[in-house]
C-alpha positions in Angstrom: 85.0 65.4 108.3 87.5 63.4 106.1 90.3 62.3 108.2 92.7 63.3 105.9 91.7 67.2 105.6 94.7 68.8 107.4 93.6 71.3 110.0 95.7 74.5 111.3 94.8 75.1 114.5 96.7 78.4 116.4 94.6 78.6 119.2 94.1 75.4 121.2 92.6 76.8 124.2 89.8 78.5 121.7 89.3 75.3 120.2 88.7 73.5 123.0 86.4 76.2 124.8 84.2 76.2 121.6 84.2 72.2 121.4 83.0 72.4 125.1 80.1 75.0 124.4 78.9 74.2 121.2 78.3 70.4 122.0 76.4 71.1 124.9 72.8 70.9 125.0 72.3 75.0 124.8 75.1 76.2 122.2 77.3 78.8 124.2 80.9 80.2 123.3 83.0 82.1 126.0 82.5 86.0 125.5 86.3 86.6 126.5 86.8 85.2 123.4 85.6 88.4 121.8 88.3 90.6 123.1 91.5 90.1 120.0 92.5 93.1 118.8 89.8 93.8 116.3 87.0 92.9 118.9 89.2 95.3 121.6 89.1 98.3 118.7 85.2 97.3 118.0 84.2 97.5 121.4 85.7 100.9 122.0 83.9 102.2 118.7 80.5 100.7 120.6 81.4 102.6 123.5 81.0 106.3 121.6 77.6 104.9 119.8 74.8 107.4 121.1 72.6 104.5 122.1 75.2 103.2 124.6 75.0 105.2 127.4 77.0 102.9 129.7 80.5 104.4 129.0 79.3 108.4 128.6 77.7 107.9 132.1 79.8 106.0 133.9 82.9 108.9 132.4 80.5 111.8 133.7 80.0 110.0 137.6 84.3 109.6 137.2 84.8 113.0 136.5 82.3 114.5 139.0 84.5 112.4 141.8 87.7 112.0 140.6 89.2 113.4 143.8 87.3 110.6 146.0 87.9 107.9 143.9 91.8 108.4 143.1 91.7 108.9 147.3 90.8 105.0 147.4 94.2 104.3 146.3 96.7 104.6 149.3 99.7 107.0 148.8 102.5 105.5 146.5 99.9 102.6 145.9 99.0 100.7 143.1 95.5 101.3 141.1 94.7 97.9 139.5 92.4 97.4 136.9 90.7 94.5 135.7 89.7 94.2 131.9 91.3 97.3 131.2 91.0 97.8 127.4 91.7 101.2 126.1 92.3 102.5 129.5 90.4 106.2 128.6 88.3 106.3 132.1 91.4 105.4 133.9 93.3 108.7 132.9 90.5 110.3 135.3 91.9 108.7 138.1 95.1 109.2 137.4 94.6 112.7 136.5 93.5 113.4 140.1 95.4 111.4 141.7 99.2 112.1 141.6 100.0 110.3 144.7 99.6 107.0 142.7 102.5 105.2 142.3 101.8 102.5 139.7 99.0 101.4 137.7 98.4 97.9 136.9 96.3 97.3 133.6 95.2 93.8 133.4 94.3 92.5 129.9 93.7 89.2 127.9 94.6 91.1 124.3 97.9 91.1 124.5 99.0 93.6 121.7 95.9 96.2 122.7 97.7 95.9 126.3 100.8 96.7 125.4 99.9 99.6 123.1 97.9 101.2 125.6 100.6 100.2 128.0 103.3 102.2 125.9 101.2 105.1 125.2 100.3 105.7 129.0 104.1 105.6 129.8 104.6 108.3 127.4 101.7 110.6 129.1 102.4 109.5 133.1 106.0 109.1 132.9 106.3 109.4 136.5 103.8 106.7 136.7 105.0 103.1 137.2 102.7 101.2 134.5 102.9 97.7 134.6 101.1 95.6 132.3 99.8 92.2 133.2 98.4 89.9 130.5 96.3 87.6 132.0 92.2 86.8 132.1 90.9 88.6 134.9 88.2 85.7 135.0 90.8 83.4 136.5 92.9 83.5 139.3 95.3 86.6 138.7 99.2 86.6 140.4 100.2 89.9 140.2 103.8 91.2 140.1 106.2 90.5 142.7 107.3 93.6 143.3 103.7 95.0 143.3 101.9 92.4 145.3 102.8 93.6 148.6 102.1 97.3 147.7 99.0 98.9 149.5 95.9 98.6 146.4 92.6 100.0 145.1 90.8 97.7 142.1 89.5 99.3 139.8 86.7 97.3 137.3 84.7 99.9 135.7 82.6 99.6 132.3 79.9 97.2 134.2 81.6 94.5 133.2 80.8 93.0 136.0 77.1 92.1 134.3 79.1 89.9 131.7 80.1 87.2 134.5 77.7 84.5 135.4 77.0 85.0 139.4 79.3 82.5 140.4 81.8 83.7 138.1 81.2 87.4 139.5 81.4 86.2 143.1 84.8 84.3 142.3 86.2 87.4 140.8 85.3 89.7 144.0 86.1 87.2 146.2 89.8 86.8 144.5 90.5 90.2 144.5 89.6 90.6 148.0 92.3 88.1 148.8 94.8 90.1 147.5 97.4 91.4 150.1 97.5 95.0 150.6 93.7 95.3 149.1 91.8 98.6 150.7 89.4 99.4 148.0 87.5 97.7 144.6 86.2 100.9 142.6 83.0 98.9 140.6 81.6 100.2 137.8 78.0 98.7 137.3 75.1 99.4 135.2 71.5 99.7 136.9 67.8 98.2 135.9 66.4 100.8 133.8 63.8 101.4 130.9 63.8 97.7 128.6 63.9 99.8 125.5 66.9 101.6 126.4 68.6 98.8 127.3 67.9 96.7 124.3 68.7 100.1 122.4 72.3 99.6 124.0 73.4 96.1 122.9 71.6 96.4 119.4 72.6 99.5 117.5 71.6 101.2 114.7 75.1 100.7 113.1 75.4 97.0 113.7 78.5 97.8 115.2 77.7 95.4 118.0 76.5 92.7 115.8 79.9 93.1 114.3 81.7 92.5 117.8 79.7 89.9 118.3 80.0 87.9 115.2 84.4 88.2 115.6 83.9 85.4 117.9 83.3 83.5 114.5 85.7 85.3 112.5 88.6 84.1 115.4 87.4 80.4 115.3 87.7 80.7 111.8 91.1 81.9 111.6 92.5 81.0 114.7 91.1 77.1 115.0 90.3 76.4 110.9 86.2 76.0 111.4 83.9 77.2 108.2 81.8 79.4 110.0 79.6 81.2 107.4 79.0 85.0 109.1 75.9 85.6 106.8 74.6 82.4 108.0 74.0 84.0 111.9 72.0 87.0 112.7 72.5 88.7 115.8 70.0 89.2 118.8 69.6 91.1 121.9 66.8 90.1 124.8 65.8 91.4 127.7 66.0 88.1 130.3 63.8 89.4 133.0 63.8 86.5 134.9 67.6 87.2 135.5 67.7 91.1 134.9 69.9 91.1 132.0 70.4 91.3 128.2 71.2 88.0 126.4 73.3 88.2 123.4 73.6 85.5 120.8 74.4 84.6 117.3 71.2 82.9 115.7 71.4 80.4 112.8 69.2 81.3 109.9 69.3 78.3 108.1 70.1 74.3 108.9 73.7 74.2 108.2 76.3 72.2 109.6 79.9 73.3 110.5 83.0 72.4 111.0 85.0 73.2 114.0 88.4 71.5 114.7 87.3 67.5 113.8 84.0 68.0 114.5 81.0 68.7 112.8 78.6 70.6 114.5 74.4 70.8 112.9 72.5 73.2 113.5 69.1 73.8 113.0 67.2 76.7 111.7 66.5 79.5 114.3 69.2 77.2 116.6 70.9 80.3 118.9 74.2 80.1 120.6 74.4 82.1 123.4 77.2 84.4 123.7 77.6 87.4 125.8 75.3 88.7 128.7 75.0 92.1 130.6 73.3 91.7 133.5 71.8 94.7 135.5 71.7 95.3 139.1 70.1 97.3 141.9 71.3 98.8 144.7 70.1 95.4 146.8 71.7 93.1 144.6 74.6 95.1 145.0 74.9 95.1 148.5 74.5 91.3 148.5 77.1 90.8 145.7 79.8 92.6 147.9 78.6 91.2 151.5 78.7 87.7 149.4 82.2 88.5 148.5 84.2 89.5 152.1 83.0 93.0 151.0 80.5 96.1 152.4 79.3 98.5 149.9 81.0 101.8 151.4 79.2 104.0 148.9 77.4 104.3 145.5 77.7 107.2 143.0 75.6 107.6 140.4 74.6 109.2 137.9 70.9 112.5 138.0 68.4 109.7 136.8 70.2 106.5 138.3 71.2 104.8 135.5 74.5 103.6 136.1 76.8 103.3 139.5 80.4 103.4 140.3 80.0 101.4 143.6 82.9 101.8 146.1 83.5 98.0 148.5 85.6 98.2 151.3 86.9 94.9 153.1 83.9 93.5 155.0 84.7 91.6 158.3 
């Protein structure tokens, strides 16, 4: 790069994530990075695409037991959710479950957050709704005047399956340390049919593809790198060694880019590996949570056993 091309950099902590993953040996970049307020809106329009029957199942086992899920969250307590986007399968919860006293939605996007935020004061204003921005990946310190309150987590959407295992087990394990923690309400999606699945993260629309490829469109505007978008073509796997779907961005031609002061080559057919769902059973369940400081207390699914919102109580 010549040293005296100027580059505007906005987001350091991007920069530096995508430095780390695209110089190492196998070319990664952080899926959190999706979630701006485009990839937020995209991923909600992926949700009501017929081939993704994640969120229309997962929505059908809510409603069929509201009642004992919004029971999880101890009278006057707090419902916290991790990841929580649009917040559309949370309203479920909160519809049965007037007793709640405050819901926390967790979020890295902060303008999505606080939109959502805004509009769910306006439909629950008895409701205490207290946004925190933060990623639920890391460490999470909730509110002070919350953090002693009696709590049910709530991490629906199997998203989950987008965590490495260690990642997944930090996450579990964190939450579980939180005082006043009774219940973790998990959302996760099961081993099924590998057609169906690929179906899911590779639609007809390209909508997905589209999600997938903002991670370029923010390092381009957000860090100054040159990615060319019609010079990466998405791809969904099925990773049966590790039961789950590997999504990446594939280069379709040698290139080379530019990505804060450094160049990066690729080669033709060169992947970089950016989101996975991984899919569980009810055994790998089990030893997720007893992993964790967790038991599984109970699974509902949904008629063919597609999808499970798990319920974990503290283990011993």
């Amino acid at each position: 790069m010549d040293g005296s091309t100027q580059v505007h950099v906005r987001n350091h902590d991007l920069l530096a994530d995508a430095l780390a993953g695209l110089t190492a040996d196998e070319k990664t970049l952080g899926p959190k990075w999706l979630y701006d307020h485009r990839g937020s809106a995209l991923f909600e329009k992926i949700t009501r695409l017929p081939e993704y029957y994640p969120t229309r199942t997962e929505a059908g086992i809510l409603h069929d037991n509201a009642a004992a899920l919004a029971g999880l969250v101890p009278s006057a307590g707090a419902l916290v959710e991790l990841g929580s986007g649009a917040s559309v399968k949370t309203r479920t919860l909160l519809d049965a479950g007037g007793h709640i006293g405050a819901y926390v939605p967790i979020d890295i996007s902060r303008d999505f957050l606080l939109e959502t935020a805004a509009a769910l004061k306006n439909a629950y204003p008895a409701l205490d709704v207290v946004p925190v921005v933060a990623d639920f990946t890391a460490p999470v310190t909730l509110p002070d005047a919350l953090a002693a309150l009696p709590k049910a987590a709530f991490f629906p959407g199997s998203t989950i399956g987008n965590l490495t295992p260690a990642r997944a087990q930090a996450l579990l394990s964190g939450v579980r340390a939180w005082p006043g923690i009774e219940a973790f309400i998990l959302g996760a999606d099961m081993v099924k049919d590998i057609s169906q699945l690929i179906a899911a993260y590779d639609d007809a629309q390209g909508v997905t593809a589209e999600f997938i490829s903002n991670i370029l469109v923010r390092l381009n505007r957000e860090t100054g790198a040159d990615f060319d978008l019609n010079a990466f073509d998405y791809k969904a796997t099925w990773n049966a060694d590790l039961a789950r779907i590997d999504m990446h961005l594939v280069s379709n031609r040698s290139q080379q880019v530019t990505v804060g002061e450094r160049t990066i080559p690729f080669y033709a057919g060169e992947p970089i590996h950016v989101s996975a769902a991984r899919k569980y059973t009810t055994n790998s369940l089990t030893a997720l949570a007893n992993s964790t400081g967790w038991d599984l207390h109970d699974c509902h699914t949904d008629a063919n056993g597609r999808f499970s919102v798990a319920v974990l109580r503290p283990g011993g």
